[in-house]
C-alpha positions in Angstrom: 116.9 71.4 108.0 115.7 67.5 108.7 112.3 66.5 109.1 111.7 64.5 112.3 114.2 63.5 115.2 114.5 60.1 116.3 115.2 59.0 119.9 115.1 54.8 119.4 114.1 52.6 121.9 114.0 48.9 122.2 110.7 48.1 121.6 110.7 50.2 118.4 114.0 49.0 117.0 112.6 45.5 117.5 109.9 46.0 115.8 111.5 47.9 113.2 114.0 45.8 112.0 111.2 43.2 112.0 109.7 45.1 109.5 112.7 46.5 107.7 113.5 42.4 107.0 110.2 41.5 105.5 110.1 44.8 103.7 113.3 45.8 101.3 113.1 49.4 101.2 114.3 50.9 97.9 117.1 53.5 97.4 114.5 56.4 97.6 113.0 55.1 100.7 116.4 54.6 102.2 117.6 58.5 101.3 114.3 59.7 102.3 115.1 58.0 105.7 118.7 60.0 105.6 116.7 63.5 105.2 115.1 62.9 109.4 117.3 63.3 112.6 118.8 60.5 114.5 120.6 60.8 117.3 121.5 56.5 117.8 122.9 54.0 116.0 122.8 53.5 111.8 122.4 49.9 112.5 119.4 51.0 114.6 117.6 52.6 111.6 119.1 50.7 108.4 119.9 46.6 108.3 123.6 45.7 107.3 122.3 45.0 103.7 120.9 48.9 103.5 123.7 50.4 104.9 125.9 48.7 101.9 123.4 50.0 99.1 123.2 53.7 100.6 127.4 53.5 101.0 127.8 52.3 97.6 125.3 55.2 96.2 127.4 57.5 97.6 130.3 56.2 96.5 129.5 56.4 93.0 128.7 60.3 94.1 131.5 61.1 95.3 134.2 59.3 93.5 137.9 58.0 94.9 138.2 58.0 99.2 139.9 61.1 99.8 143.6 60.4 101.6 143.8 61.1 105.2 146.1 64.2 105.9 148.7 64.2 108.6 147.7 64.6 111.8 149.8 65.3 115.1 147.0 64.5 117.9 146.9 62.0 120.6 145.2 58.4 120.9 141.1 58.9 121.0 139.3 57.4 122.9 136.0 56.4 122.4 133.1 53.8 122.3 132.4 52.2 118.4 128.7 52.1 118.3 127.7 49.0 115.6 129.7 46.4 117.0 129.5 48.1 120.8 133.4 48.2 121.8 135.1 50.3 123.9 138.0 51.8 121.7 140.8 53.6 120.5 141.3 55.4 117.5 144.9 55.8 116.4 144.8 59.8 114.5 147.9 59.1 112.3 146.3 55.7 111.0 142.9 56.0 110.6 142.6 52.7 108.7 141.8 50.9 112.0 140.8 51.2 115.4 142.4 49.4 118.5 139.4 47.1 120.1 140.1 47.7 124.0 136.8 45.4 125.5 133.4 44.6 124.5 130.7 47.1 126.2 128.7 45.6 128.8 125.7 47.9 127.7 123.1 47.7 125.4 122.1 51.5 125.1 123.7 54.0 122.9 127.0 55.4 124.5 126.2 59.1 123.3 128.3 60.9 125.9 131.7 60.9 127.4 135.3 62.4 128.5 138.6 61.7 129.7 138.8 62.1 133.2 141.8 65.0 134.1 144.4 63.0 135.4 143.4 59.6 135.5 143.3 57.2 133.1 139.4 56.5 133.3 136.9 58.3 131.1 132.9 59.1 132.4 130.4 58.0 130.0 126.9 58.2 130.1 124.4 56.3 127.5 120.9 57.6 126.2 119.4 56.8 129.0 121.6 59.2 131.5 123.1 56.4 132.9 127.1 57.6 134.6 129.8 55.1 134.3 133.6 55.2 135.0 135.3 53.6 132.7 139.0 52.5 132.9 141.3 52.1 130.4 141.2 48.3 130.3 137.5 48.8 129.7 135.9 48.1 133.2 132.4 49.5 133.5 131.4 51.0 136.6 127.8 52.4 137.6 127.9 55.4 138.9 124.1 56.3 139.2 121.1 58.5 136.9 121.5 61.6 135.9 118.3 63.7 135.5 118.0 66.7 133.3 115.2 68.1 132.4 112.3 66.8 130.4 113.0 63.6 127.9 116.3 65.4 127.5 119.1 62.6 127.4 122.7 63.9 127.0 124.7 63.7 124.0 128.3 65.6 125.0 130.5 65.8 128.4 133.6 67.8 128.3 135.7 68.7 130.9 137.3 72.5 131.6 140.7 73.0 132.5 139.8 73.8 135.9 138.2 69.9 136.4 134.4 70.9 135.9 132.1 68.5 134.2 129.9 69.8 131.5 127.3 68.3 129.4 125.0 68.8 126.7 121.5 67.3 126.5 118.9 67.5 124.1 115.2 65.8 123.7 116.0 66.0 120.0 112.8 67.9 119.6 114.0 71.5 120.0 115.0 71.6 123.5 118.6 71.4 124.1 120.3 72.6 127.4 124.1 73.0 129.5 124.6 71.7 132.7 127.3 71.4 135.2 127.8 68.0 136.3 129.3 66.6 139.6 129.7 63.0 139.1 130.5 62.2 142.8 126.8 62.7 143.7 124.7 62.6 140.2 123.8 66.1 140.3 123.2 68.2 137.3 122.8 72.1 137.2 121.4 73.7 135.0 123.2 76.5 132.9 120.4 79.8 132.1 117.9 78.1 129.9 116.9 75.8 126.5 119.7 77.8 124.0 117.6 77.0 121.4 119.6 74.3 119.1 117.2 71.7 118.0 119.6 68.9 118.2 122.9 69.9 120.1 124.9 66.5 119.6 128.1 66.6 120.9 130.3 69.0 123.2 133.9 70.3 123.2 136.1 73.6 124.2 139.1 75.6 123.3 142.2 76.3 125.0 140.1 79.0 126.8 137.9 76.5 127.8 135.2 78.0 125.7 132.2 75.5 125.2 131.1 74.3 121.8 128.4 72.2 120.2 127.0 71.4 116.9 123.4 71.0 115.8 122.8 67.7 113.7 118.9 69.8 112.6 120.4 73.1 110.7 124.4 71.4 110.7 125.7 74.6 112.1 128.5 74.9 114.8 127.7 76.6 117.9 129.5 78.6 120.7 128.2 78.5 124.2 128.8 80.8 127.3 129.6 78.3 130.3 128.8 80.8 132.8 125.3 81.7 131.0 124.6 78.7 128.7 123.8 81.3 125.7 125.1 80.5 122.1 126.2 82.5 119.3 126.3 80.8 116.0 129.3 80.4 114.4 128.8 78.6 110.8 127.9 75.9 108.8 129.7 72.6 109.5 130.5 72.2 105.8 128.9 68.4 105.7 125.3 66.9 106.6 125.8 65.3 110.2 123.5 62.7 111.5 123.2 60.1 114.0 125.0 60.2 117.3 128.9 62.0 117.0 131.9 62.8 119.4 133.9 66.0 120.1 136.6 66.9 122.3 139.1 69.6 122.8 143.2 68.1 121.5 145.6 70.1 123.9 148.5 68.5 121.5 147.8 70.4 118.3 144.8 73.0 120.2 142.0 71.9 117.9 138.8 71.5 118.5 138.0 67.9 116.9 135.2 65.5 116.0 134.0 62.1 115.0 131.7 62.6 112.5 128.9 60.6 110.9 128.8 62.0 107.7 125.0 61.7 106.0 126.5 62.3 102.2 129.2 59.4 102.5 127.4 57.2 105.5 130.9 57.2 106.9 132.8 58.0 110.1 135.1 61.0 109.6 137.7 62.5 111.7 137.8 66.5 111.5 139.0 69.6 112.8 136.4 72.4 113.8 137.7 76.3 113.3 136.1 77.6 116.0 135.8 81.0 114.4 133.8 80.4 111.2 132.3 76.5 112.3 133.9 75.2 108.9 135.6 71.7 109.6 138.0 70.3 107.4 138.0 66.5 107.2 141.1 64.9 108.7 140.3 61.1 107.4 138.0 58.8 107.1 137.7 56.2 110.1 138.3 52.2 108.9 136.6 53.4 105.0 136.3 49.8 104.4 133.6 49.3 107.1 130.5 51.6 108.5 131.5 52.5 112.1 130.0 54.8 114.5 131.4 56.6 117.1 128.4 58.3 119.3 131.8 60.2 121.7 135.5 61.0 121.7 138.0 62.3 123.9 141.7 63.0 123.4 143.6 60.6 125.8 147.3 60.5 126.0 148.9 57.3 127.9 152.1 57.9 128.4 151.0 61.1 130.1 147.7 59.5 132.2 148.9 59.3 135.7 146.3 58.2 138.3 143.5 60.6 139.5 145.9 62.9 142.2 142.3 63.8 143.8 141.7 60.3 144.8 141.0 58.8 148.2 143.5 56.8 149.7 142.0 54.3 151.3 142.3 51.0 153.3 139.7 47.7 153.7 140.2 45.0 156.0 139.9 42.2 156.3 140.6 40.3 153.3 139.1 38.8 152.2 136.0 39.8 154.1 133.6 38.4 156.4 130.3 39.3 157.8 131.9 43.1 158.2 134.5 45.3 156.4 136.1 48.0 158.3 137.3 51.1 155.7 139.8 53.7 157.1 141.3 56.9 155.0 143.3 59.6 155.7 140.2 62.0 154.8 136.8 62.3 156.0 134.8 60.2 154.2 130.9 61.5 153.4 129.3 58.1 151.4 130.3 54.9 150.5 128.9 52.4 148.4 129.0 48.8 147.1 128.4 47.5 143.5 128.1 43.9 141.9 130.4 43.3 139.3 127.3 43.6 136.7 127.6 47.3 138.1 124.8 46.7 140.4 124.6 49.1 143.5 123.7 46.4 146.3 124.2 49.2 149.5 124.8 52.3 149.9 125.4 54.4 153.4 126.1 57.9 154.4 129.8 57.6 157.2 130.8 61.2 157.4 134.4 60.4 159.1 137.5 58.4 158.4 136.7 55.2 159.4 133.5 53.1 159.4 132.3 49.4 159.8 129.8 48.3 157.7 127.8 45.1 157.9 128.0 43.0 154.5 126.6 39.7 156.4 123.6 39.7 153.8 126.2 39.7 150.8 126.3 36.6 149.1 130.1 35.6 148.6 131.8 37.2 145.4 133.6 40.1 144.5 132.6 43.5 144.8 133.0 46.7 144.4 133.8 49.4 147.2 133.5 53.3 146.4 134.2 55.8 148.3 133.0 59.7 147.9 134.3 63.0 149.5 133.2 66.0 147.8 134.5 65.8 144.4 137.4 63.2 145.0 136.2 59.7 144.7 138.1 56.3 144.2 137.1 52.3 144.3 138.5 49.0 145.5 137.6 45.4 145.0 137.1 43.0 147.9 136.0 39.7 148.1 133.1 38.4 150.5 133.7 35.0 151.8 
């Protein structure tokens, strides 16, 4: 079991790296570090230069990089935490990952999932912030989630049936499931705390069992989606630490995860057996570098076809004026309208298939139109003049 959990925020990473500069911190120190929880980035709690010495004490540990096995899954997709890049890792060369586009934000990405049937992805960052996020890398604010307490969540995953789940956790003891519904922020919770101390990551079976790992006791947990209890399943078989991904593969039907492993300080791809929590290490990500992946998702895209729930939807004119008149087959219940710095600049309740709105105290630039029904929602860009 760790010592202390650490939830990083600016001020305290500034002044921590500050200090970690004018102070080298010997091996000890730096392993000493290793034995707390962290649910960020390494780079957040070690500089670059103490991130090579604790790598290259473990390497002397543990000897020759074990070879990656084969692997059959799809593309992964996923945010890479230390240089902050939207990204895809490639299972059957783990060597490297494919850069997609720099991420716009600044806090941890700790959370995500594929979208069924659409090519975007929902992430949220440690401070419950919801963005879509397509597959080019375009960032979209979706608004604040709010669980409860200083919880911030750490997993999404999707069931088969399209419901949003998420784990959150104050990495302090209390760690909770809730149902999510993206199209209006809103988060359920599922019975009460389950008691992990830091649940880190989510992902489900073919029977859209829910599963979750605890980075305090590095055990592998099932939990009930209906009632949000868990029943322990094993050890993980490594020491976890710092933020990692999981996400069902409906290509081979595991149950995988991107692992920061504490004994190597390296990113590892594994398989969970979700019957004894033993994983068995797949590869290591890029060995020749320290990476970090806080989420992952399985995402196939030859298969992605675009979201079949989506509004159809029309905006004239174009480009715009001092109004914008919208008009869909469907009743529409909200719209709204972001900067492209994901910004929402208005928002307004319509409640039919048509509305005008006024955008005369828009300053000209492109923006962002979304559109909500229930739990169908789709976006266009227009130009103001």
């Amino acid at each position: 079991m760790k010592t202390i959990t650490t939830f990083c925020v600016a001020l305290a990473l500034t002044m921590g790296l500050t200090t970690l500069a004018q102070q080298a911190r010997t091996l000890p120190a730096l392993l000493d570090v290793l034995t707390e929880n962290h649910t960020g980035r390494i780079s957040d709690v070690f500089t670059e230069t103490e991130i090579q010495i604790l790598r290259a004490h473990f390497d002397q540990l543990n000897g020759d990089e074990i070879p990656q096995t084969e692997f059959p899954g799809k593309m992964i997709r996923t945010t890479e935490a230390v240089m902050g890049h939207f990204a895809n890792i490639m299972p059957t060369n783990l060597s490297m990952i494919q850069i997609v586009a720099p991420s716009p934000l600044s806090e941890f990405e700790g959370a995500g999932a594929t979208i069924p049937g659409s090519k975007d992805a929902y992430v949220v960052d440690n401070n419950n912030n919801l963005y879509r996020v397509s597959d080019n890398g375009d960032y979209l604010f979706i608004g604040e989630l709010s669980p409860n307490g200083a919880q911030s969540f750490t997993g999404l995953e999707f069931a088969s049936d399209g419901t949003l789940y998420g784990i959150a956790t104050d990495g302090m003891g209390s760690t909770r499931l809730y149902e999510i519904n993206p199209m209006n922020q809103t988060v359920t919770p599922i019975g009460t705390d389950n008691g992990l101390v830091v649940g880190i990551a989510l992902g489900r079976d073919a029977s859209n069992n829910l599963y979750s790992y605890d980075i305090d006791s590095d055990t592998v947990h099932r939990i009930d989606r209906v009632t949000g209890n868990i029943t322990l399943l094993g050890p993980l078989g490594f020491d976890a630490n710092f933020g990692q991904g999981m996400g069902y593969d409906h290509k081979s039907g595991n149950l995988m995860m991107t692992a920061f492993n504490n004994g190597t300080i390296k990113p590892e791809l594994r398989t969970v057996n979700t019957t004894t929590g033993a994983t068995t290490l797949v590869g290591t990500i890029v060995p020749s570098q320290t990476l970090q992946f806080g989420w992952m998702s399985m995402f196939d895209p030859n298969l992605a076809v675009e979201d079949k729930s989506a509004i159809q939807f029309g905006l004239s004119p174009v480009p715009a004026g001092n109004y914008l008149d919208l008009n869909a087959a469907i009743n529409i219940e909200t719209v709204a309208i972001y900067n492209v710095l994901g910004q929402i600049i208005l928002q307004e309740t319509v409640n039919d298939s048509t509305a005008r709105l006024d955008i005369s105290n828009l300053n000209a630039g492109v923006y962002i139109l979304e559109v909500n029904s229930n739990r169908s929602r789709s976006a266009k860009r227009f130009i103001k003049q």
